[in-house]
KEPAZA-166294 format. One line per 2 residues: for each residue x, y, z of N, C-alpha, C. Coordinates in nm, 4 decimals. Layout:
BEGIN
X/Y/Z/X/Y/Z/X/Y/Z | ...
***
This chain:
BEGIN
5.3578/-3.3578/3.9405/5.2752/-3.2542/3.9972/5.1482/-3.2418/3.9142 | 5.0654/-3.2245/3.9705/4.9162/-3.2252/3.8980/4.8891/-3.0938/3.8938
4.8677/-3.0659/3.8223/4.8182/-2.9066/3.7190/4.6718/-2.8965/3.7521 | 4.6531/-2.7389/3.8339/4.5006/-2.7296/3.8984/4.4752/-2.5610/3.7493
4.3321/-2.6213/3.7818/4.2688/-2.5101/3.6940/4.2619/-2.3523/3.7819 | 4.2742/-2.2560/3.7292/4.3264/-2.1442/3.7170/4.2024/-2.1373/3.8377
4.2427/-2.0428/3.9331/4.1836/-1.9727/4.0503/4.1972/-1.8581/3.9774 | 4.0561/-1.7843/4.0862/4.0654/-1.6288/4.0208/4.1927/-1.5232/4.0469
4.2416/-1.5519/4.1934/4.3779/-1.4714/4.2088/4.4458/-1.5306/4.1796 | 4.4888/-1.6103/4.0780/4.6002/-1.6853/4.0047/4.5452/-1.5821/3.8581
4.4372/-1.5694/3.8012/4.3883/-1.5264/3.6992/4.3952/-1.3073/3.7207 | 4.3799/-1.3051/3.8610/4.4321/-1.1601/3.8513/4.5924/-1.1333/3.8860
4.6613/-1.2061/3.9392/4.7819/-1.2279/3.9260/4.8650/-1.2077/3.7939 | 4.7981/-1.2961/3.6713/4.8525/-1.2946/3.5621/4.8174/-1.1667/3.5255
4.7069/-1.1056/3.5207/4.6040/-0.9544/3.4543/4.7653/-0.8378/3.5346 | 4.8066/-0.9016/3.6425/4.8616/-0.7434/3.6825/5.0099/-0.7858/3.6610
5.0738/-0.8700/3.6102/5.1963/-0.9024/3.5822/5.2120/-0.8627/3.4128 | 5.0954/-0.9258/3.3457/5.0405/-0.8559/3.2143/5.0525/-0.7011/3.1368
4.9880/-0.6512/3.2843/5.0023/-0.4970/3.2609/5.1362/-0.4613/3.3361 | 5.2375/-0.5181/3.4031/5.3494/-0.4273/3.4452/5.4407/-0.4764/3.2805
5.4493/-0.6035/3.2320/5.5796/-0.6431/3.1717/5.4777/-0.5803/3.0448 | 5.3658/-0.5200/3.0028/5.3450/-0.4455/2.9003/5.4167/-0.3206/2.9065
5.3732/-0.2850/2.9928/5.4576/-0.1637/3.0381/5.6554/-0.0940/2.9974 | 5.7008/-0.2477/3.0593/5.8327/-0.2760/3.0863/5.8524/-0.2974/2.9336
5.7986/-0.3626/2.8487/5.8249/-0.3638/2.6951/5.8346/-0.2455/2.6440 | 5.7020/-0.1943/2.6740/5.7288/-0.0202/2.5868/5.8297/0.0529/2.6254
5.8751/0.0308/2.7685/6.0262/0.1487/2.7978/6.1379/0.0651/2.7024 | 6.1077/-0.0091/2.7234/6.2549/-0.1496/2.6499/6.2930/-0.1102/2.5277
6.1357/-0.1222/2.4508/6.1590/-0.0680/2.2646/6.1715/0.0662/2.2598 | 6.1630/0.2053/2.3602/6.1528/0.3265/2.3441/6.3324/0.3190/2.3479
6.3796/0.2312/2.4671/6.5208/0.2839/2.4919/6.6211/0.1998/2.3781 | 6.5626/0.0905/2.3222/6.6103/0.0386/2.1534/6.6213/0.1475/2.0949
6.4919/0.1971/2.0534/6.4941/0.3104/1.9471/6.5545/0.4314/1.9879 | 6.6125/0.4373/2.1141/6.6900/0.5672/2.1509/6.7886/0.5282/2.1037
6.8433/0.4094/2.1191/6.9958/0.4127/2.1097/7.0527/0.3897/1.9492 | 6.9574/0.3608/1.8860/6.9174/0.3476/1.7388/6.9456/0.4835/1.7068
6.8239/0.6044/1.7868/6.8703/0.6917/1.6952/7.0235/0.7846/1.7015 | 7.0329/0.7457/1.8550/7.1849/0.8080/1.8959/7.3118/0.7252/1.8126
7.2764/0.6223/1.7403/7.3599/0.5647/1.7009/7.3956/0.6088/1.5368 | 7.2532/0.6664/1.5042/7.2355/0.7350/1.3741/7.2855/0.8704/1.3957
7.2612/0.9490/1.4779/7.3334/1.0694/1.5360/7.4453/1.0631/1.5026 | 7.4867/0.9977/1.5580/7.6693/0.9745/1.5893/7.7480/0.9569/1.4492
7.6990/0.8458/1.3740/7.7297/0.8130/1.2676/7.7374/0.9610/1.1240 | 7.6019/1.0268/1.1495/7.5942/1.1688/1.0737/7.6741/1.2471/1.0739
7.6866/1.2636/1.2355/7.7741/1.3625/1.2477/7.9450/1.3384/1.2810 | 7.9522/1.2421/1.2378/8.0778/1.1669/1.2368/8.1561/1.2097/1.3577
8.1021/1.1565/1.4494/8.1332/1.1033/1.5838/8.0939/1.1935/1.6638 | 8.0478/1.2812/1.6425/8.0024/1.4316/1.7251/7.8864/1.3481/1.8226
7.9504/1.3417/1.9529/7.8597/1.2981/2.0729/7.7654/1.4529/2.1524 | 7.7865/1.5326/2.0877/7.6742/1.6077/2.1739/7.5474/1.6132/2.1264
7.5125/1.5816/1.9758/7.3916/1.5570/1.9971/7.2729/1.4185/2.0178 | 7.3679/1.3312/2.1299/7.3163/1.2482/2.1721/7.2954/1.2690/2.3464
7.3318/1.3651/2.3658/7.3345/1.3848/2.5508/7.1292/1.3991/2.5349 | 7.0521/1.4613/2.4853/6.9059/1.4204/2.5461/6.8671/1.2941/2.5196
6.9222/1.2200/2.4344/6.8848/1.0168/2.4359/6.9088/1.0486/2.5263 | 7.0731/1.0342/2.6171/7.1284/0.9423/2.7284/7.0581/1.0130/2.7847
6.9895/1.0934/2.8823/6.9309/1.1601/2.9372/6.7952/1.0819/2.9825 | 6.7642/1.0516/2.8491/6.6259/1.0131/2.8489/6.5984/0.8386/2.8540
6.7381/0.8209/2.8028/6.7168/0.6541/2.8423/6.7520/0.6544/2.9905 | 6.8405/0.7505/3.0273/6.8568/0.7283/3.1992/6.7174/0.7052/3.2856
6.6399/0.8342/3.2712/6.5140/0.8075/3.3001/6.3957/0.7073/3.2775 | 6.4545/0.6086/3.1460/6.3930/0.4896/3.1393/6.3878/0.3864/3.2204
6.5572/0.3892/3.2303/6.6041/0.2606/3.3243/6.5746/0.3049/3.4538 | 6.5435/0.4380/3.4853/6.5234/0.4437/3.6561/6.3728/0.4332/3.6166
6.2817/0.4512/3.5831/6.0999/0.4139/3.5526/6.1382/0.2363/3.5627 | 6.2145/0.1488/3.4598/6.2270/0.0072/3.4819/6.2466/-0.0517/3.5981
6.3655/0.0380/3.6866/6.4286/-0.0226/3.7623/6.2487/-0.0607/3.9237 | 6.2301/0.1099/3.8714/6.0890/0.1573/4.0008/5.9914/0.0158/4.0051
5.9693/0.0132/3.8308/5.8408/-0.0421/3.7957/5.8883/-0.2081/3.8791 | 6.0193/-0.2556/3.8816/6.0493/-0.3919/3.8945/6.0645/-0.3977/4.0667
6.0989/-0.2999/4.1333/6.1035/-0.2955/4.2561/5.9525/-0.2990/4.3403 | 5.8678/-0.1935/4.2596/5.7529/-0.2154/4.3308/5.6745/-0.3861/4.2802
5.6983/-0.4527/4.1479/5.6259/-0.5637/4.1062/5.6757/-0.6924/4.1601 | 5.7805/-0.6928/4.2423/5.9246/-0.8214/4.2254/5.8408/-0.9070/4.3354
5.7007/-0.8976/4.3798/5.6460/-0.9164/4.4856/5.5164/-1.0413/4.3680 | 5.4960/-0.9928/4.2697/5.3862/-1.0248/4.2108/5.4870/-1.1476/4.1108
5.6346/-1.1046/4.0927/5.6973/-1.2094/4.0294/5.7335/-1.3889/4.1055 | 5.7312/-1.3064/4.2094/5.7859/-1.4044/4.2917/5.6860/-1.5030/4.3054
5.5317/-1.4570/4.3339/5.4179/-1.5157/4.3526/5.3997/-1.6211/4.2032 | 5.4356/-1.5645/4.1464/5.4266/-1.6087/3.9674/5.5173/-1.7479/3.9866
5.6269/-1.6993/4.0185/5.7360/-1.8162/4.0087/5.6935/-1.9436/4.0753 | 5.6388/-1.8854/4.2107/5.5894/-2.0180/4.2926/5.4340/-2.0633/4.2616
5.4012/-2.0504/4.1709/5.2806/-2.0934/4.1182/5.2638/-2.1553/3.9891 | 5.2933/-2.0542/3.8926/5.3278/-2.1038/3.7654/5.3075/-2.2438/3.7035
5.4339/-2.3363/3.7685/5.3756/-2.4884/3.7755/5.2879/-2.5632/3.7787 | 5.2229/-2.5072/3.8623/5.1268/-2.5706/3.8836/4.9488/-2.5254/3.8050
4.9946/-2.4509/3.7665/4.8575/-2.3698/3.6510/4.8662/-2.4217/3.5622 | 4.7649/-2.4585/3.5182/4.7290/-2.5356/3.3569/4.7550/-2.4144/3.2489
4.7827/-2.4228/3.1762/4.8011/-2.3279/3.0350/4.6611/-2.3107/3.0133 | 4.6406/-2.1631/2.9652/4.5451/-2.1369/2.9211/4.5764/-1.9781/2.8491
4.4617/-1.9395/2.7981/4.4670/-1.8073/2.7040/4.5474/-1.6623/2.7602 | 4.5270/-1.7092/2.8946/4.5990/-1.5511/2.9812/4.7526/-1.5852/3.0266
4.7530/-1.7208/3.0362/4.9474/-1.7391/3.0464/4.9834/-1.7151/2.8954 | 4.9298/-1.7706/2.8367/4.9831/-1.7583/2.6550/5.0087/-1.6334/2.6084
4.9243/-1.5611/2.6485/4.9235/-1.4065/2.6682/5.0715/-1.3436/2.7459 | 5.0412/-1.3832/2.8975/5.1658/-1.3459/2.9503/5.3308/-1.4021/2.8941
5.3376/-1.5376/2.8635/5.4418/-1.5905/2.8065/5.4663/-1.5381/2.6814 | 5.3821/-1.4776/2.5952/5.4214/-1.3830/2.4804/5.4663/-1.2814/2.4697
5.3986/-1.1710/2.5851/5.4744/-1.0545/2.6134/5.6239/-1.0972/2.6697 | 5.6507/-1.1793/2.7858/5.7430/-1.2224/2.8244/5.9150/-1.2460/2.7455
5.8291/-1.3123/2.6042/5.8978/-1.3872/2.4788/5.9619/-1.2366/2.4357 | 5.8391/-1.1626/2.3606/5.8906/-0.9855/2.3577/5.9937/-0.9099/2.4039
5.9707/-0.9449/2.5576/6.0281/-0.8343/2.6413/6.2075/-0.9116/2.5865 | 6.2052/-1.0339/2.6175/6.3593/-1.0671/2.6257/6.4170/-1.0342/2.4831
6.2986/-1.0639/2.3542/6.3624/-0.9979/2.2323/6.3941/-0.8661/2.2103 | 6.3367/-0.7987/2.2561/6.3662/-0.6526/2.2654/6.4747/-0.5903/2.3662
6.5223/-0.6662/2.4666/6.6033/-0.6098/2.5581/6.7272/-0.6858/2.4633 | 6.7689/-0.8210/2.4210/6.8144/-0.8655/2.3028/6.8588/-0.7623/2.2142
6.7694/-0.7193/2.1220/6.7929/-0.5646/2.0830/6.8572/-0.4834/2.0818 | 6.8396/-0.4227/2.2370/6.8662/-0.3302/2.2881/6.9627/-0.3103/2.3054
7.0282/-0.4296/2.3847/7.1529/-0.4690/2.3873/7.2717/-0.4774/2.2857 | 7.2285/-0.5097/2.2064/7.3006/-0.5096/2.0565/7.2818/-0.4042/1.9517
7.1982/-0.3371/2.0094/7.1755/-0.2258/1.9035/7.2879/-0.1195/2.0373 | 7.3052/-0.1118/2.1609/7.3875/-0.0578/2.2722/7.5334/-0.0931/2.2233
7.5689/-0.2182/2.1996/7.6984/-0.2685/2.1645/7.7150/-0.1981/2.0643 | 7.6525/-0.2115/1.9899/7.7352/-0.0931/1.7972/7.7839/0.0420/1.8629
7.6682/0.0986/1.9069/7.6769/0.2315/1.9448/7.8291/0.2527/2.0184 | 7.8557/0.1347/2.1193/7.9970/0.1487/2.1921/8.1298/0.1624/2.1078
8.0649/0.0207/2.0016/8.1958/0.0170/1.9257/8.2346/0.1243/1.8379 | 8.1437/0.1513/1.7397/8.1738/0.2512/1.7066/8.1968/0.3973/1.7203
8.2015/0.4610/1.9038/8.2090/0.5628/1.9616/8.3743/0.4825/1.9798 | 8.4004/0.3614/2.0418/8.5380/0.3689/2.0570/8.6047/0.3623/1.9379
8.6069/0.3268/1.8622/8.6461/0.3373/1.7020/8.7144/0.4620/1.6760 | 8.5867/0.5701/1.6890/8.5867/0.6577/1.6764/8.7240/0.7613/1.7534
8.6813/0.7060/1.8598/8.7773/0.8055/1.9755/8.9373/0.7405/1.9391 | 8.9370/0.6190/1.9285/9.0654/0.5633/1.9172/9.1135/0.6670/1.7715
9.0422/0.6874/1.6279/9.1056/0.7425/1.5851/9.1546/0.8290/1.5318 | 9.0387/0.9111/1.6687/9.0386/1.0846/1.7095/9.2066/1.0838/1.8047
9.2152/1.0090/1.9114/9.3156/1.0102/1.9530/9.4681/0.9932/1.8806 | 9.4687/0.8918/1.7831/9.5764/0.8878/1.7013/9.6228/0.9519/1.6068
9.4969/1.0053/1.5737/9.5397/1.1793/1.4745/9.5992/1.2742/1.5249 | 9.5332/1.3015/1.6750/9.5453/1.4310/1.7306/9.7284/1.3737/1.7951
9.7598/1.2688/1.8369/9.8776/1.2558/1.8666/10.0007/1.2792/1.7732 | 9.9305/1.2588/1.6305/10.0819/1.2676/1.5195/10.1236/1.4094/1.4857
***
């Protein structure tokens, strides 16, 4: 396949995929650092989950802003996908493929900084439950 030089709506294409997955990063690292701090919460107060109900609250409202932001854009991805190929690399894909690189490290993250938080809430409960049983 022969690689054509960047058209301008190939070049505003990238500009508005740019600004949604900028976007989609900052909710990503806000809802990391939520669960970071609910995870520090938890840990303080040695296992005391109520003062993590405004995180979950507030990461809920993240993931429904993510979910919005991907429903209204999934139109501009798709266009991306079937093009992509065929665009020569240049300074504004490098751009986009970096945020891109970001976004998956941080949801990465997120994810794993989400997993502790589980384990150690079930930890927890398991040996809240086995006390309270003896």
């Amino acid at each position: 396949m022969k690689l054509k030089t960047m058209q301008a709506n190939d070049k505003i294409l990238i500009q508005q995929l740019t600004v949604v997955l900028t976007g989609q990063l900052e909710h990503y690292r806000e809802m990391r650092d939520l669960v970071r701090k609910m995870l520090s919460r938890v840990i303080l107060s040695r296992g005391d989950l109520s003062g993590v109900i405004p995180c979950l609250e507030k990461k809920k409202k993240l993931l429904d802003t993510i979910e919005s932001e991907r429903q209204e854009s999934s139109d501009l991805f798709i266009q991306w996908q079937n093009r992509k190929a065929s665009i020569k690399e240049d300074a504004a894909v490098t751009v986009l493929n970096s945020i891109l690189d970001q976004t998956e490290a941080t949801i990465r993250e997120f994810l794993d900084e989400e997993e502790q938080l589980k384990r150690y809430i079930e930890k927890n409960i398991t040996k809240e439950c086995s006390s309270t049983a003896s």
